[in-house]
Z-matrix of the N, CA and C atoms (Angstrom, degrees):
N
C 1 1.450
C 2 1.520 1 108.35
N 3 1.175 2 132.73 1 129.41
C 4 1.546 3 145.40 2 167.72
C 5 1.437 4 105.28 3 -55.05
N 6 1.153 5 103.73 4 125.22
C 7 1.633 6 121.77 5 164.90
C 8 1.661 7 91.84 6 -79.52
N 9 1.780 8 84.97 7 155.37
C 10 1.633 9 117.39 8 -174.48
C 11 1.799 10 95.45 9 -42.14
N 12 0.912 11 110.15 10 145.73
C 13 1.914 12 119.30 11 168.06
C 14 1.604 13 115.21 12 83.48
N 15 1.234 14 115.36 13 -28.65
C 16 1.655 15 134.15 14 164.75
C 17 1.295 16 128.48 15 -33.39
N 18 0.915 17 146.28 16 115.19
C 19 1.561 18 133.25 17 162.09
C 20 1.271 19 112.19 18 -52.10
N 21 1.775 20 113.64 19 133.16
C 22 1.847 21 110.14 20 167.58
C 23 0.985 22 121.74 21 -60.42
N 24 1.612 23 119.85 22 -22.16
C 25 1.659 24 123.70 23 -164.01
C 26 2.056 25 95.49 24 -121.89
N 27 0.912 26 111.86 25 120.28
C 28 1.455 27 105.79 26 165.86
C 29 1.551 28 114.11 27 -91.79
N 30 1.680 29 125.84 28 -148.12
C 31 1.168 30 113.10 29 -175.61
C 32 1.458 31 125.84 30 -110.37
N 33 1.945 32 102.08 31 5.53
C 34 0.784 33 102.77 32 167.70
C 35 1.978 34 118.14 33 -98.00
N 36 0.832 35 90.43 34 -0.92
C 37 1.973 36 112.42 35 163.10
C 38 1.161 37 104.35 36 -68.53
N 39 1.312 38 108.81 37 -64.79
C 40 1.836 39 103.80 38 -162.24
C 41 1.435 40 99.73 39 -72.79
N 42 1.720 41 141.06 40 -21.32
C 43 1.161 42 103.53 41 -167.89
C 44 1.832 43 95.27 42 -113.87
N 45 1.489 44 119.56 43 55.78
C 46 1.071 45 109.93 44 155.64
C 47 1.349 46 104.93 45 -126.23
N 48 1.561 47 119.27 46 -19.19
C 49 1.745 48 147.46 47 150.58
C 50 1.852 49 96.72 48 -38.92
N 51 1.185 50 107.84 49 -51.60
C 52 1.789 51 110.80 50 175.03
C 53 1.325 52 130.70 51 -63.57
N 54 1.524 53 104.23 52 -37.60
C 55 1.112 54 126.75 53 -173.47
C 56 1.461 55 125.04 54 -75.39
N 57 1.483 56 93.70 55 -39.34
C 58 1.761 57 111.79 56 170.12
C 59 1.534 58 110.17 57 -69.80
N 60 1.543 59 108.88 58 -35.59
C 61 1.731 60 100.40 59 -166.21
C 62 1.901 61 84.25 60 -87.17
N 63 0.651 62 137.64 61 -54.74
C 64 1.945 63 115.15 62 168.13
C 65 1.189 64 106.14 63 -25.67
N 66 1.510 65 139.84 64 -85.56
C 67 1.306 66 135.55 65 -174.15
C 68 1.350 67 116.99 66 -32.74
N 69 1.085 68 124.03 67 -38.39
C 70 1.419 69 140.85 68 -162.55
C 71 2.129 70 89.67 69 -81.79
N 72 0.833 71 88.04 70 -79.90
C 73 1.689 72 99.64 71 167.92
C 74 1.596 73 103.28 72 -12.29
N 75 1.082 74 110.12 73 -51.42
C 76 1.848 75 120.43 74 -147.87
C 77 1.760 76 96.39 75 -99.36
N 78 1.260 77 105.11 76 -14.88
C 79 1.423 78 85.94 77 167.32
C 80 1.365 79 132.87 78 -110.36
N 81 1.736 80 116.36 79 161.84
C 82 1.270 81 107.03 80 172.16
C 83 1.480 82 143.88 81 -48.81
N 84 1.464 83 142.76 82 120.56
C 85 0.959 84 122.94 83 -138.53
C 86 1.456 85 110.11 84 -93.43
N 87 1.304 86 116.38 85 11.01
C 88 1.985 87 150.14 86 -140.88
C 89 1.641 88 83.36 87 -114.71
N 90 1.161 89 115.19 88 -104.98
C 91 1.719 90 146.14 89 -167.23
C 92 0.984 91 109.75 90 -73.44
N 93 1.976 92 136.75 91 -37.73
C 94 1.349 93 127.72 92 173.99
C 95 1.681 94 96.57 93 105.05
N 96 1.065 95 120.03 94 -21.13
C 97 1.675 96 120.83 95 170.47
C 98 1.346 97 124.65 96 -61.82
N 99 1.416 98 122.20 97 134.75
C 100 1.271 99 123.50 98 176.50
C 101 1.476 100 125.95 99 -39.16
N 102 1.428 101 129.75 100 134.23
C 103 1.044 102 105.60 101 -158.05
C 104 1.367 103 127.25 102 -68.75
N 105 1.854 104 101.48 103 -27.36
C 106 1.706 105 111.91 104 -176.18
C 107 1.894 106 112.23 105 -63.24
N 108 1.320 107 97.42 106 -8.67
C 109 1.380 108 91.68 107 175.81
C 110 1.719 109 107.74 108 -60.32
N 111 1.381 110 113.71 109 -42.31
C 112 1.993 111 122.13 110 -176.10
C 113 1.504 112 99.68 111 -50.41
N 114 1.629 113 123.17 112 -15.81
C 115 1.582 114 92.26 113 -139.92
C 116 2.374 115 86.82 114 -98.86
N 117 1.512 116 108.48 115 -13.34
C 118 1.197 117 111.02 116 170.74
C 119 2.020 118 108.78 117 -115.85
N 120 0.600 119 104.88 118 4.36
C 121 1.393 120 101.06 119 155.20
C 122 1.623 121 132.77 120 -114.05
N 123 1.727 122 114.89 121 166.85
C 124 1.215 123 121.92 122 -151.66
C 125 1.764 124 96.79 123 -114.69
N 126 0.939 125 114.52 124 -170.52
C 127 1.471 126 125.07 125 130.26
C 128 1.020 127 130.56 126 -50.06
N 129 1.274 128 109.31 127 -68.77
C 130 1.190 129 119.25 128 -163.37
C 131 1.543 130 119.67 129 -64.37
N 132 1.524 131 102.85 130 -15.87
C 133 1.909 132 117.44 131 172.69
C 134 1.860 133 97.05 132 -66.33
N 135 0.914 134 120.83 133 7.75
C 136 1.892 135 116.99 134 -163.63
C 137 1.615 136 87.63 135 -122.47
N 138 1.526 137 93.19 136 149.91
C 139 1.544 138 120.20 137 175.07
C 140 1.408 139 118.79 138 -129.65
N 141 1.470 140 128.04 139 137.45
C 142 1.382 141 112.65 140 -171.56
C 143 1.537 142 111.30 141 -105.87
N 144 1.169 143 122.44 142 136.55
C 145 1.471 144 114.63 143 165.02
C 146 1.179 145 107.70 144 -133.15
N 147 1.252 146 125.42 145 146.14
C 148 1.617 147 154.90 146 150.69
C 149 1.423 148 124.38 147 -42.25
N 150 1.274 149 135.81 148 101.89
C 151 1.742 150 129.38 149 149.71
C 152 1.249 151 107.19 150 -81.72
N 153 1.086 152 136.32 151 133.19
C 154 1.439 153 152.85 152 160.60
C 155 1.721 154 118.52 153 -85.32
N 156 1.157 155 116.42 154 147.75
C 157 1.491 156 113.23 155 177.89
C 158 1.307 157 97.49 156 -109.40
N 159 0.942 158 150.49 157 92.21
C 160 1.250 159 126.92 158 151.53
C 161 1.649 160 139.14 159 18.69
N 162 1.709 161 91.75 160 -96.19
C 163 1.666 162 135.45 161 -178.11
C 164 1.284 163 73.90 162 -75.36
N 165 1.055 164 164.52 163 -123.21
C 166 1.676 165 146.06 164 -142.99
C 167 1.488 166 123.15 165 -20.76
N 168 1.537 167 123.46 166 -56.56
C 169 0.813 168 123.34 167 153.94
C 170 1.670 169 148.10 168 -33.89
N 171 2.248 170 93.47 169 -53.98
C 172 1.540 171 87.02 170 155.80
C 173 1.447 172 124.14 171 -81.92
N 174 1.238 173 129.96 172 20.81
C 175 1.404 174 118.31 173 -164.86
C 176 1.973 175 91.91 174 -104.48
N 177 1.127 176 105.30 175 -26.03
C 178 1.307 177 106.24 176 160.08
C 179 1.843 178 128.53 177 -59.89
N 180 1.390 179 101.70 178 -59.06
C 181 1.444 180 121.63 179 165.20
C 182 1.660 181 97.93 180 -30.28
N 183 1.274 182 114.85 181 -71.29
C 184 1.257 183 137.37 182 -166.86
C 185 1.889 184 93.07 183 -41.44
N 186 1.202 185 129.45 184 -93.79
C 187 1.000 186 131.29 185 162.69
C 188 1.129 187 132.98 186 -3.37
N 189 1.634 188 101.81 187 -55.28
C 190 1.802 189 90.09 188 168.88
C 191 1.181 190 133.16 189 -83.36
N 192 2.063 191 109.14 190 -17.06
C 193 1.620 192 92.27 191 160.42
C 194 1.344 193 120.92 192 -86.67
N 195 1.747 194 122.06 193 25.37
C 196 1.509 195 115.89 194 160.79
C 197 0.982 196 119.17 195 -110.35
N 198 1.429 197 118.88 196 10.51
C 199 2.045 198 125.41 197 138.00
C 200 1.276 199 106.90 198 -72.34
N 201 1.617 200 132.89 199 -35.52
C 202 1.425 201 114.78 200 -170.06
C 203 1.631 202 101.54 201 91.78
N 204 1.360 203 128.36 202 -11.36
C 205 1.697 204 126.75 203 -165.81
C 206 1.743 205 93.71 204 -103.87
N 207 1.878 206 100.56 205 119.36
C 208 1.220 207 92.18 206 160.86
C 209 1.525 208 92.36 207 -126.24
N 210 1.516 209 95.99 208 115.87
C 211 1.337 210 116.61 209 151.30
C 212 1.353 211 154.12 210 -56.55
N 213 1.047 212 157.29 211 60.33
C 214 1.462 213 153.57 212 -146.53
C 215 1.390 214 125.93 213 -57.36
N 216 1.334 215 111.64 214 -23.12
C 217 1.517 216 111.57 215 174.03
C 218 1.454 217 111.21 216 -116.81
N 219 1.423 218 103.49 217 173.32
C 220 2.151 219 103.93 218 -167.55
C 221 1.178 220 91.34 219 -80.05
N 222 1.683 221 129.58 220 -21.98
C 223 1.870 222 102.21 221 -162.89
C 224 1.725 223 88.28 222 -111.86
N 225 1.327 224 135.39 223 25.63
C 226 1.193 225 130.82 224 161.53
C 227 1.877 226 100.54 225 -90.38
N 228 1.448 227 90.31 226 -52.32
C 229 1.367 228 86.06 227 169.93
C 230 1.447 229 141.77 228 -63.16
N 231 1.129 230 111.86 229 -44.50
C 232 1.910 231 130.03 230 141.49
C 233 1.788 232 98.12 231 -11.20
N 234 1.215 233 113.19 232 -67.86
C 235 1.774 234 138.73 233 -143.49
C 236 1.547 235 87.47 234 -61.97
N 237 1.661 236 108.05 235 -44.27
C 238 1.574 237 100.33 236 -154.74
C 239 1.548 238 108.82 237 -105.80
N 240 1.114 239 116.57 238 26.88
C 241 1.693 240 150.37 239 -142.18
C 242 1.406 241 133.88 240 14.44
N 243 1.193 242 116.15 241 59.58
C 244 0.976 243 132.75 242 -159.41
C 245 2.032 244 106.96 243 -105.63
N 246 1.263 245 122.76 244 87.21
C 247 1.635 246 130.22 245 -176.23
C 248 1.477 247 98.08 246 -60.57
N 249 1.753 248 120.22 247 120.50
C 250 0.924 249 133.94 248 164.61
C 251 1.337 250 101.27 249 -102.88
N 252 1.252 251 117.75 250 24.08
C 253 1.934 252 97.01 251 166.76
C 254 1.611 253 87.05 252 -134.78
N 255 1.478 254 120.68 253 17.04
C 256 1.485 255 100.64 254 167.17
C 257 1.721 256 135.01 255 -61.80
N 258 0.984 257 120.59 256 99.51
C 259 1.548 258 139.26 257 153.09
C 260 1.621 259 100.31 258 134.40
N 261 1.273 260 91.49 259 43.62
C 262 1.864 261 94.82 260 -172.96
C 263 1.463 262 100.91 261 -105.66
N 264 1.476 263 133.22 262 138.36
C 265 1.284 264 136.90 263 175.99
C 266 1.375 265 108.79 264 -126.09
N 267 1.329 266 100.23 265 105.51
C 268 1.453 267 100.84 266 160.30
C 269 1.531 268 131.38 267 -52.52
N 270 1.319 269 125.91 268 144.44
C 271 1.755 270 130.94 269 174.25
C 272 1.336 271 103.53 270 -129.82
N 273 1.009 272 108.44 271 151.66
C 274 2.034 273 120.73 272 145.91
C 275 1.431 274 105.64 273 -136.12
N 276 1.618 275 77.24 274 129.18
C 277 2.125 276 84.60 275 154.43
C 278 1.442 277 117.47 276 -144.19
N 279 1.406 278 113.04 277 -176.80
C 280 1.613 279 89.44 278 -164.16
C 281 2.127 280 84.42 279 -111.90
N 282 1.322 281 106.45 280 -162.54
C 283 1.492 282 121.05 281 171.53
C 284 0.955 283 86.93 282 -38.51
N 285 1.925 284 101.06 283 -80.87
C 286 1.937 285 101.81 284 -132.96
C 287 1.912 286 104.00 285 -70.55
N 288 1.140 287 112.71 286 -24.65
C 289 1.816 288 113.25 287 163.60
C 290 1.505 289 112.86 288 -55.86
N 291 1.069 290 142.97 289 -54.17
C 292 1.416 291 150.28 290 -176.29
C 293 1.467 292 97.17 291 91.83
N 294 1.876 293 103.80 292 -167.43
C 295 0.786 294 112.01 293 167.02
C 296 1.866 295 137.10 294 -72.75
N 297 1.563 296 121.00 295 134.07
C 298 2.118 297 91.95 296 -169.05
C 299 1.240 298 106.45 297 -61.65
N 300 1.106 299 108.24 298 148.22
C 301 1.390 300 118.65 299 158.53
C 302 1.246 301 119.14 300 -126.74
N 303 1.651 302 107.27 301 138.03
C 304 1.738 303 105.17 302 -160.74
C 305 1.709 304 99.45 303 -105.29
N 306 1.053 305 112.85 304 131.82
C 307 1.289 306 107.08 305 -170.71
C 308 1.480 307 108.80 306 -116.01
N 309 1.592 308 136.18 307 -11.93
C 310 1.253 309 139.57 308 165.54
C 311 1.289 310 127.13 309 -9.56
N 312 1.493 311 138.97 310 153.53
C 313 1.207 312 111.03 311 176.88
C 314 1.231 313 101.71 312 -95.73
N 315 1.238 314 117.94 313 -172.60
C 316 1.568 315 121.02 314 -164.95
C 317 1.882 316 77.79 315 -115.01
N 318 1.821 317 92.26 316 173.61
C 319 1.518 318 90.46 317 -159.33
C 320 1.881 319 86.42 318 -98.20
């Protein structure tokens, strides 16, 4: 804590305060990747995978049998508003990234 007359931030504060908003600067503002990674990669270096929610998923289910509408196609279902990509999270990663893996603990 700074005694009375002190600066709150000294100079080794401000230049890691500097340092972060550079990093921040340099990355993509999309994916979070550095930016020089865009300038030799493609698309096609990216892979997509799916997280699913579950309990998102049935809470949808739920919904549509309390319209009573079972629909057969995605844009019939769309029509009667029913989100078939609810609790779905899109990813990309490339090869050398792999697949994410979330390792958090659960609560």
């Amino acid at each position: 804590m700074p005694k009375l007359g002190e600066p709150a931030w000294d100079y080794v504060d401000r230049a890691i305060i500097n340092a972060w908003g550079e990093l921040c600067e340099q990355r993509c503002p999309d994916c979070g990747r550095p930016l020089y990674l865009h300038k030799t990669q493609t698309p096609a270096d990216y892979h997509v995978a799916t997280l699913t929610c579950p309990a998102a998923q049935q809470l949808d289910i739920f919904k549509a049998r309390e319209t009573r509408r079972n629909q057969p196609t995605y844009e019939k279902a769309r029509q009667v508003g029913r989100n078939l990509d609810a609790g779905v999270t899109y990813l990309t990663f490339t090869q050398s990234e792999g697949v994410p893996v979330f390792d958090w603990p659960l609560p």
